[in-house]
N, C-alpha and C positions, 0 to 999 in steps of 0.2 A: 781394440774392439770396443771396450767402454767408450772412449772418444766419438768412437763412427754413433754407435747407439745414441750418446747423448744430444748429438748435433743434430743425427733424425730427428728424434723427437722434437728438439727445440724446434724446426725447421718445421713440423708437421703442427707443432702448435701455433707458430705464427701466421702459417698458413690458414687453420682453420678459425683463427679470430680476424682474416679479411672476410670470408664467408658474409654475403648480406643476410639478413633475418627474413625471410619468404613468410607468406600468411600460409598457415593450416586449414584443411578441410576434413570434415571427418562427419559419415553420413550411418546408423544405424538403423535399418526396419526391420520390424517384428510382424508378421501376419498370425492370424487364427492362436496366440500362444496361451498357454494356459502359467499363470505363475511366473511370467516372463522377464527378463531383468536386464536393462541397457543402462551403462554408465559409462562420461567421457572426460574427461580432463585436457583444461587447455591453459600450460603458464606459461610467460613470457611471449612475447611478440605481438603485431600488428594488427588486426584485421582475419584474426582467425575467425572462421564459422564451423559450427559442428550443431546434425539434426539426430533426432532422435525419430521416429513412428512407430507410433505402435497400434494395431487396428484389429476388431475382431477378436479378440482375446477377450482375458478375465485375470485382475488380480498382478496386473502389468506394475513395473516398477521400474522409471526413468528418473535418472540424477545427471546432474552437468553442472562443471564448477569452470569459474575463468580466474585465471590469472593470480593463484597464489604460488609464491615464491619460498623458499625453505626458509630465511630468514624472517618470514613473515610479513615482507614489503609488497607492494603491488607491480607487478610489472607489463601484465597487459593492456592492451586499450583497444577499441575501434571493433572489438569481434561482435558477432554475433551468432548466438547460442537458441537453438527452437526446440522445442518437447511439441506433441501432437498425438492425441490417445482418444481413437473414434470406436464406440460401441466396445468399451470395456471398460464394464462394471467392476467398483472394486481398485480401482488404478490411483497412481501417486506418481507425482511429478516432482523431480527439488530441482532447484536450480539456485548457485551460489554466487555470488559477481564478485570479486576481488580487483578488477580496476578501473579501467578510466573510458570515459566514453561509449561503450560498450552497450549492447542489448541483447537481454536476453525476454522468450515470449513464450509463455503456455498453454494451449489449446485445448482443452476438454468435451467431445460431443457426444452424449446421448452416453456417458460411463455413470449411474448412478452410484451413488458412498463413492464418490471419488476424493482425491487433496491432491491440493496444488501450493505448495509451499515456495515463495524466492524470497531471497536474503541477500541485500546489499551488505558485504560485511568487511569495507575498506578502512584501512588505517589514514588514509588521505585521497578517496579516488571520488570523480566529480563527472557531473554529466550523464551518469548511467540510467538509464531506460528498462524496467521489468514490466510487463503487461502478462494477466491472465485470462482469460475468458474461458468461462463455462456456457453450454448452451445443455437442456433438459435432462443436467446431473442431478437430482433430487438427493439429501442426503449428502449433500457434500460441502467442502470448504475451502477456502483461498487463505490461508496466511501470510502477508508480508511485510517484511521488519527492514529499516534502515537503519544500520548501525550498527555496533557489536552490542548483540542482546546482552543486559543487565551491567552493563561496563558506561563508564563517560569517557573513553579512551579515544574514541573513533572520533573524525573530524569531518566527514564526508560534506560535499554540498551539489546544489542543484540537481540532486536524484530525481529522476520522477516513476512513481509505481501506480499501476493503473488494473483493478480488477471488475469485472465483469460478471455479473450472472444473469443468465435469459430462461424464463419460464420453469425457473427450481421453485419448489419448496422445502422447508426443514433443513434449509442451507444458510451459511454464514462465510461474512469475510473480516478476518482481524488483519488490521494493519498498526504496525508501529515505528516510533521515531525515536532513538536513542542513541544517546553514547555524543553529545556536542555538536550535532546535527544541525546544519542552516538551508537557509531556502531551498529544502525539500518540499517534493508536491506526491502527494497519495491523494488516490480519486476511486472509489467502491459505486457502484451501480450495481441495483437488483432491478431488474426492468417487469415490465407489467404483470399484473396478476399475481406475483410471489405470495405463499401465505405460512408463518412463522418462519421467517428469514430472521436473518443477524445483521448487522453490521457493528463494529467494534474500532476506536482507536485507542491508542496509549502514546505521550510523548512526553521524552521526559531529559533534562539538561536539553534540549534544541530550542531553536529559536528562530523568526522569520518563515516557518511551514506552514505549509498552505492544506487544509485536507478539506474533502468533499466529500458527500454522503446520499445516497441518490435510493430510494425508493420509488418507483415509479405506480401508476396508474391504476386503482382497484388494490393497492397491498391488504391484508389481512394480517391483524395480528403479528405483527413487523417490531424488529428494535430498533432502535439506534443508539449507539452508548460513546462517547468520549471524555478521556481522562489525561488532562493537562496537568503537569507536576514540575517546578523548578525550571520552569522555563518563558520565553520573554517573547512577545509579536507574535504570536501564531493565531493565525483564523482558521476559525474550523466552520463549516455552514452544513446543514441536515435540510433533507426537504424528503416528503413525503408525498405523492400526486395526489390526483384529483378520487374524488369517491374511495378512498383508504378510510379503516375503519377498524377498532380497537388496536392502534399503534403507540408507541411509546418514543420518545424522544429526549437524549439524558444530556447534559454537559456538566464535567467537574472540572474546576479551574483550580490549581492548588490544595487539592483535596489529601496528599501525601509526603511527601517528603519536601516540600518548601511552597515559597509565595510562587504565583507567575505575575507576572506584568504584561501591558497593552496588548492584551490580546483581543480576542473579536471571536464571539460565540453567536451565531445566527442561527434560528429555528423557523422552520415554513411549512406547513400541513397547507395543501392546497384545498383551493373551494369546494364545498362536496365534503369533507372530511367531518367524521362523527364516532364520538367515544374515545378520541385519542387523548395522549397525553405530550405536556411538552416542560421539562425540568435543567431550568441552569445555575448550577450554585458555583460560585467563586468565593473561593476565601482564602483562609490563611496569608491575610493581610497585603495582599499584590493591588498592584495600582493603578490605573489608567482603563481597566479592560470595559468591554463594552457588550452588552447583552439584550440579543431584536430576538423576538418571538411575533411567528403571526402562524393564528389559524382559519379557515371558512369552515361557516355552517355550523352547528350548535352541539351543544351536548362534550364539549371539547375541556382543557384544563390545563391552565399555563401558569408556571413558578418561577418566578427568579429570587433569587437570596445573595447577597454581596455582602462579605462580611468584613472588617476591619480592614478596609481597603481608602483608597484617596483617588477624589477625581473618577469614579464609575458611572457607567450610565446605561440602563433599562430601560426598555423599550417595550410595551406588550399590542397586540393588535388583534382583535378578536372579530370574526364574521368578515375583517380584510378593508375591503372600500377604498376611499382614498380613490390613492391612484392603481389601485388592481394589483394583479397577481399578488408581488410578496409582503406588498404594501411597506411597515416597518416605519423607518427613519432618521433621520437627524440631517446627515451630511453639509459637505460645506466646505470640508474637507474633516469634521468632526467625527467622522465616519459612521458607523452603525450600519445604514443604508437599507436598500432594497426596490422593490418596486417587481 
């Protein structure tokens, strides 16, 4: 009888390791819910998608994670993961990416105090795609981090995270880059009219990322802040539209826990612009990096400071001219650039 039993099973296990790996689908809506709560898990396999909606409510709560394995390896790829929360106020979306090629996307409309939080958080996964948008959340926020927060462990490359806001105020977006991170791309837009918005980066041990910082048309009373730490080629560029007016614009280059190297700090307050501010300090001794500032129109305030560094180059441009828009310069392939 032992015999019969043990040969089943062997039998039923070799069986089921011919079994192909099929993609998952996995769809949750929520209507009118008060306090509502959807959360989905997808590890292992191909091409898995799983949605979340949630509409008409208040105080909604959507999470979705891909592809973490118990041993803590990565083992999904190619899925795609959607959160969507229309007219509920109050709402929060996570969403968590643990492998490879994969996309995940957060939709936020018309939920004011809302948060949208994704986290690329792979020990080796590449290619992955997170996008936010917000459309007239007032009071809300976008958080998103490459890497494993506050670790240099993670090795991730060519991520790209792309956040969004239309027509907020008293909203902000923090994105960051950590953990041995390379040719990452984070891109934050607050598009027109916003007034006291955020935008926020931090990067730190990565190197080769690319970040973008977009205030658009008419901003009020706008930030923009990034903080480069121990890390080597990254460009960061801030631009602020046209007729903005008391805005602020920050870059630190090695300002904590070591030098950075060749990087590329760009600042741009478009024509029209008056009472802002625009600050790039590099130091703690890094080398090669490069620093353009330009603003239009008068009443404005721009700073660079480079300190025990070798080979840096500043750039400032004031009222613009030249050759227009972002005016700036050097290039040649010396870079700086703009126009």
């Amino acid at each position: 009888m032992n015999k019969f039993m043990l040969f089943a099973t062997t039998a039923l296990v070799a069986l089921g390791t011919s079994f192909p790996v099929l993609a998952d689908s996995s769809t949750i809506t929520q209507s009118g819910e008060t306090t509502g709560y959807a959360a989905q898990h997808q590890a292992g396999g191909n091409s898995d998608t799983a949605t979340i909606v949630q509409q008409s409510g208040s105080n909604d709560q959507a999470t979705q994670e891909q592809g973490r394995g118990f041993d803590g390896h990565d083992f999904a790829s190619l899925g795609n993961q959607s959160i969507s929360q229309t007219s509920n106020a109050w709402a929060s979306a996570n969403q968590e990416d643990n492998s490879t090629a994969a996309s995940q996307s957060i939709t936020q409309i018309t939920n004011n105090a809302s948060t949208a939080t994704q986290t690329v958080n792979n020990e080796s996964g590449a290619y992955n795609t997170q996008s936010a948008a917000q459309t007239g959340n007032s009071y809300s926020s976008v958080t998103q981090t490459n890497g494993q927060y506050a670790t240099s462990t993670a090795s991730g490359w060519n991520n790209t995270q792309t956040a969004t806001q239309n027509g907020q105020y008293v909203s902000s977006i923090s994105q960051t880059i950590d953990g041995a991170s390379t040719s990452n791309v984070q891109t934050a837009t607050q598009n027109t009219g916003g007034i006291g918005n955020k935008i926020s980066t931090f990067i730190e041990n990565g190197s080769s990322n690319n970040v973008s910082q977009t205030q658009d048309v008419s901003a009020i009373g706008n930030t923009q802040t990034a903080n480069i730490n121990a890390s080597a080629a990254n460009t960061v560029e801030q631009y602020q539209g046209q007729y903005a007016s008391a805005n602020t614009q920050t870059i630190t280059v090695g300002d904590y826990t070591g030098a950075s190297n060749n990087g590329v700090a760009r600042q741009y307050q478009a024509f029209g612009v008056t009472g802002d501010s625009q600050t790039i300090t590099q130091d703690g001794g890094g080398a090669y990096n490069q620093a353009g500032q330009s603003q239009g129109s008068s009443g404005n305030f721009e700073t660079i400071t480079q300190t025990g560094g070798t080979g840096n180059i500043a750039i400032q441009n004031q009222g613009i001219s030249n050759g227009g828009s972002g005016f700036m310069y050097v290039n040649g392939s010396s870079q700086v650039s703009h126009y």
